[in-house]
C-alpha positions in Angstrom: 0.0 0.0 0.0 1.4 3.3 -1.0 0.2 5.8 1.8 -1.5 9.2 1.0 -0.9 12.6 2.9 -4.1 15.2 2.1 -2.4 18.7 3.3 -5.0 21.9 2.2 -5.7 24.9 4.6 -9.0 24.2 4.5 -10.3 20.9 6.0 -13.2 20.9 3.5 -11.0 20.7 0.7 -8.8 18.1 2.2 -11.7 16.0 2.7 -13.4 16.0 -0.9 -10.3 15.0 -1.8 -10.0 12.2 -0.1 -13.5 11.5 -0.3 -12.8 10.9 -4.0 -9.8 9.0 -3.3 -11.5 6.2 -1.3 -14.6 6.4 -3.6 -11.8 5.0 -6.2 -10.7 2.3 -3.8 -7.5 4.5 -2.8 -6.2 5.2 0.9 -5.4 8.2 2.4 -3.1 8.2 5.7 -3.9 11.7 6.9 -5.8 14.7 5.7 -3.9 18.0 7.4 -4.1 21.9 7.3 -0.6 22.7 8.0 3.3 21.4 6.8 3.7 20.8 10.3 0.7 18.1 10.3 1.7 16.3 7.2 5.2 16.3 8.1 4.3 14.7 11.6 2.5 12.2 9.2 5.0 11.6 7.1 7.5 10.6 9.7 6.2 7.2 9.9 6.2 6.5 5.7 9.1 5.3 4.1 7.9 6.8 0.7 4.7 7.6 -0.7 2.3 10.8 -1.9 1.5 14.0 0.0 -1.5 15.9 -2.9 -1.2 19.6 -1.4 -2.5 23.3 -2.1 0.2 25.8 -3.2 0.2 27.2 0.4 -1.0 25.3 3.9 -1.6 27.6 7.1 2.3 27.7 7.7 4.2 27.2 5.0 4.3 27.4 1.6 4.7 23.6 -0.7 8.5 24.5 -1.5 9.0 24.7 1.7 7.2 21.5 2.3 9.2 19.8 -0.3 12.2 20.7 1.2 11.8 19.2 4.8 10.3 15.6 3.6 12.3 12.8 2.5 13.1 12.3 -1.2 11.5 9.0 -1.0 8.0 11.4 -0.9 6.1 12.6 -4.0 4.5 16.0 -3.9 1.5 16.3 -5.9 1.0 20.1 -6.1 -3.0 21.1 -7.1 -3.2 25.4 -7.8 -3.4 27.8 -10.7 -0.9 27.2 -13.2 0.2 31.0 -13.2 1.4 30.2 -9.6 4.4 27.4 -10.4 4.1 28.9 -14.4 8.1 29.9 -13.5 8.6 26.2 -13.1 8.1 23.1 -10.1 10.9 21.4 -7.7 12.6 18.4 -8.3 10.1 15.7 -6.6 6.5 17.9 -7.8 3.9 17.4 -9.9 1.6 19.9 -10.3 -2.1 19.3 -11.9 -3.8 23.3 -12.6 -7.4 24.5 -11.1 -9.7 23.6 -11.6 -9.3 20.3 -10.8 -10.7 17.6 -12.9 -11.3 14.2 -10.9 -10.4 11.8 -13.9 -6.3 13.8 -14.0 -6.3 13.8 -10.2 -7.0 9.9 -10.1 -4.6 9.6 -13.3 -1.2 10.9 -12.1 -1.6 9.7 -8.0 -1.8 6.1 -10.4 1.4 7.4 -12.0 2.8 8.4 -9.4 2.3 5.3 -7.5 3.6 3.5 -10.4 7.3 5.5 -10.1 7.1 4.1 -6.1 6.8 0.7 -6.5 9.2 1.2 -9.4 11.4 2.5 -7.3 10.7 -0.6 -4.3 11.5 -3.2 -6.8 14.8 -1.8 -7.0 15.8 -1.6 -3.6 14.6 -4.8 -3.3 16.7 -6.3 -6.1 19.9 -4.2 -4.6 19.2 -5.6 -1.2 18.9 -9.2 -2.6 22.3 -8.6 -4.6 24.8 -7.8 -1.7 27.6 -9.5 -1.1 28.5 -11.1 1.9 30.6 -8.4 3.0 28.0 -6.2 2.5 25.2 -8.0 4.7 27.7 -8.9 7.4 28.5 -5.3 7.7 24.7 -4.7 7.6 24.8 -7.5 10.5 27.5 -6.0 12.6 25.9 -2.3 12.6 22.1 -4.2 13.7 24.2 -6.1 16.2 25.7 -2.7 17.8 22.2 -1.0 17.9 20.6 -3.8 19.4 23.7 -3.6 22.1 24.5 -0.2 22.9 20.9 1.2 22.5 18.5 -1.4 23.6 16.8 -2.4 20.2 15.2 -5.3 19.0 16.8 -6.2 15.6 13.2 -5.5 13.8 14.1 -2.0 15.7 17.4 -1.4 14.2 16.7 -3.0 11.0 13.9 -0.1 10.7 16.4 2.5 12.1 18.8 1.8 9.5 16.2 1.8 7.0 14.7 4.8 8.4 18.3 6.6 8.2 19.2 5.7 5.2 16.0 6.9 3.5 16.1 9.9 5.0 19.1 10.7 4.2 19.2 9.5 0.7 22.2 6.9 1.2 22.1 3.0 0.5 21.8 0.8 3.7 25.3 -0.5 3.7 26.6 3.3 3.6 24.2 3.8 6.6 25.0 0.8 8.2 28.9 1.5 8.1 28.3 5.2 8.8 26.7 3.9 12.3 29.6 1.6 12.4 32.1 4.4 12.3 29.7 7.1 14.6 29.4 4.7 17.4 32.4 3.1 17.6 34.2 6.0 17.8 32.0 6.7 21.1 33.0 4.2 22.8 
């Protein structure tokens, strides 16, 4: 399941949205009226959609774009006279008035580049050498002992880590490796 963040300064928007997203057998995680909501949201997602308004109660969807992980789509819905100078790397805008059969069209596209792009981490993660897992093994290992984790819990935190900050696992699994061992 590809998860859904609906982020619109006014609720009422928000929800027809979604309203016509679940009427099209689609799920949506969250419906918000600030950056601050959806990005509270988006904290548990490892990738997935956030359909937003050019400008939420606090911040404006560049803005937005900017703090979420790259793993995130933005789906940007407003006039086309306000991005006509051009959108950010990671947005797709669709223009006002908004016309249910595009909306439905390019979240499927959009969903489509996702689990494009979970087939190939999958396929990297199923090609690593035995080096490679074993030094994927040895950072889980010193998560589980130095900070209490279950390996499901440091699996996830390397995951989480290395999504956020746009590296492969095995770079984030030897960055940990070098962090905590020099704090010993």
């Amino acid at each position: 399941m590809i998860h859904m963040i609906i982020v619109f300064p006014k609720k009422e928007v928000g929800v027809n949205i979604r309203n016509i997203l679940n009427r099209s057998g689609l799920e949506v995680a969250g419906v918000c009226t600030t950056g601050a909501q959806a990005l509270q949201c988006a904290d548990t997602m490892d990738d997935g959609i956030v359909i937003c308004g050019y400008r939420m109660k606090d911040m404006m969807y560049s803005q937005l774009r900017e703090y979420l992980p790259d793993t995130i789509d933005v789906l940007l819905i407003s006039s086309p006279e306000k991005w006509g100078d051009g959108l950010e790397d990671g947005v797709v805008g669709l223009p006002m008035p908004l016309k249910v059969y595009d909306l439905l069209n390019t979240v499927e596209m959009l969903q489509q580049g996702i689990r494009r792009r979970r087939k190939k981490r999958r396929e990297a993660a199923k090609n690593r050498s035995a080096a490679q897992k074993a030094v994927i093994a040895q950072a889980k290992a010193l998560l589980m002992e130095r900070s209490r984790m279950s390996e499901e819990e440091a699996h996830r935190y390397l995951q989480k880590s290395s999504m956020d900050s746009g590296t492969n696992m095995l770079e984030t699994a030897q960055m940990v490796l070098t962090i905590m061992s020099d704090t010993v």
